[in-house]
N, C-alpha and C positions, 0 to 999 in steps of 0.2 A: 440296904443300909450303907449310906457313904462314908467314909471315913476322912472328914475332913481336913482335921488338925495331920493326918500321914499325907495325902496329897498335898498342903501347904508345903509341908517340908519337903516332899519331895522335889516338889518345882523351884523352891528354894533353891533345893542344891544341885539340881542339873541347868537351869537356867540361870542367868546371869540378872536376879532381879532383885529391886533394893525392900519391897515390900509385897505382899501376897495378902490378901485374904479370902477364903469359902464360907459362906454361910448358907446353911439349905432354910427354904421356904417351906411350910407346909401347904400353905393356899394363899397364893396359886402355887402347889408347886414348882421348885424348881433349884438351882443352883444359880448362885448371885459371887462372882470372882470379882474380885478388886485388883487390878494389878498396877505396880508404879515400878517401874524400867527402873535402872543404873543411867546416870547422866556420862558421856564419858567426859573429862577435862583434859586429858593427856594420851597420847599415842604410850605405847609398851611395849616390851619386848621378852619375855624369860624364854630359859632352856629347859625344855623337856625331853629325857632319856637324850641329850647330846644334841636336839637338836634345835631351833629358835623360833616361836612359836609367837604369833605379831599378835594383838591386841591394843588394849586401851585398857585406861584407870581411870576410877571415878573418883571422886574427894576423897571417899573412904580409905584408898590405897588399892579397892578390890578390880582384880585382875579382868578383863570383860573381853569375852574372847571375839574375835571376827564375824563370826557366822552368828554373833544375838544382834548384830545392829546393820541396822537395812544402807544402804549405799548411801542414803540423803543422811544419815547421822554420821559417816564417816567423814568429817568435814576437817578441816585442818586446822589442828590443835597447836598451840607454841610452847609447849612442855612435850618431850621425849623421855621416859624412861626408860633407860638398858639395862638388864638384867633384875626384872622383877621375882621379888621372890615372897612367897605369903609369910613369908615370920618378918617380913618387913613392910605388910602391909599399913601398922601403925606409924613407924617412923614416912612412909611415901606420905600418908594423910596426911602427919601433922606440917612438914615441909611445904604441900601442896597449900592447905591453907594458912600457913605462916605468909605466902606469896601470894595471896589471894586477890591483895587489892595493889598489888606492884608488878607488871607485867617481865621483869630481870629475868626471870627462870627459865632457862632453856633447857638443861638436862637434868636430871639424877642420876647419876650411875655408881649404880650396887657390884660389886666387883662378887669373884666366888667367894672369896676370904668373908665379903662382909663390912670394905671398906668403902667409903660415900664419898662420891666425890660431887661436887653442885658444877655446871656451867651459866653465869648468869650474865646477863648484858655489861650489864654496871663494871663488877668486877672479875669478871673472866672467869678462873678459876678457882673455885673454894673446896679446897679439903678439910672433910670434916672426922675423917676416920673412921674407927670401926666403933667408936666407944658410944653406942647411942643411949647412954643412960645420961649423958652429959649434952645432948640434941639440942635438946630445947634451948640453953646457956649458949651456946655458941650459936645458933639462929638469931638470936636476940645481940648479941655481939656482931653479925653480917652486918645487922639492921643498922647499928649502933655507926659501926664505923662509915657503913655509906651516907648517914646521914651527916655524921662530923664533915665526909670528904664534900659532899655538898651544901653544906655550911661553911666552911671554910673554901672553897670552888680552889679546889687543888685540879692546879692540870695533870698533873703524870696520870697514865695508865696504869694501874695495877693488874700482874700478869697474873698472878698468883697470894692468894689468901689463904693459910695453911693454919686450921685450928684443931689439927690433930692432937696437940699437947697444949692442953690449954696454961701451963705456965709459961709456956714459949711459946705463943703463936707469933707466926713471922709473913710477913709481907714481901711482895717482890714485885720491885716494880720499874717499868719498862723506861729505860730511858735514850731516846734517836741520839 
């Protein structure tokens, strides 16, 4: 007798995979697996016991370690995320596809504290803080302002986009 719904889960949680299914056959006999991989979008990076452990993330935020994806899927990603960490698997997703169909995003970076910071073409740098209950509001404000800057075809570079406090956010920007 197999037990199929504990093998799901088990494959589940040692393999890096976005769906799983077992279903047994009586005739013909047999076992019938469904399997659908993690897509990776982004290269990664977190610390484990002290030390940095490379990967990849899929839409989801979830972390996809080296050794589940074969050399031809290791292809070169234009998002890097440093310091991934699983209680921030929601906030990587929802960023990751807030950027979906705008190629700007170059990093994430989750700092130990907790603090985000974005590197994105457009605007360099955006700090978004540690307050990720307020994410979503200040991603829609990145969006808001790069669209104004290129509606209005402002030349300055802006070096720095700081919406840590969203009653003061402040701008900084580059002038030769």
């Amino acid at each position: 007798f197999i037990k199929t719904k504990l093998i799901e889960k088990e494959l589940m949680e040692n393999l890096s995979l976005e769906k799983i299914s077992i279903n047994r056959q009586i005739f013909p006999f047999g076992l019938y697996i469904k399997i659908q991989k993690r897509q990776p979008v982004a290269f990664a990076n977190k610390k484990v016991n002290g030390a940095i452990v490379e990967g990849f993330v899929d839409k989801d935020g979830v972390f996809i370690d080296n050794k589940y994806l074969s050399e031809r899927e290791k292809l070169i990603f234009p998002i890097k995320i440093i310091g991934w960490d699983k209680d921030y698997k929601e906030v990587i997703s929802l960023i990751i596809k807030k950027y979906e169909d705008n190629n700007d995003l170059a990093v994430i970076k989750i700092s130990s504290e907790g603090f985000l910071t974005l590197e994105d073409n457009f605007l360099q740098k955006i700090y978004l803080g540690s307050q990720i209950q307020q994410l979503e509001e200040k991603l829609n404000i990145v969006f808001d302002i790069k669209e104004q800057i290129k509606k209005q075809k402002i030349d300055k570079k802006i070096k720095i986009l700081d919406l840590t406090d969203l009653n003061n956010p402040k701008i900084k920007v580059f002038i030769p």
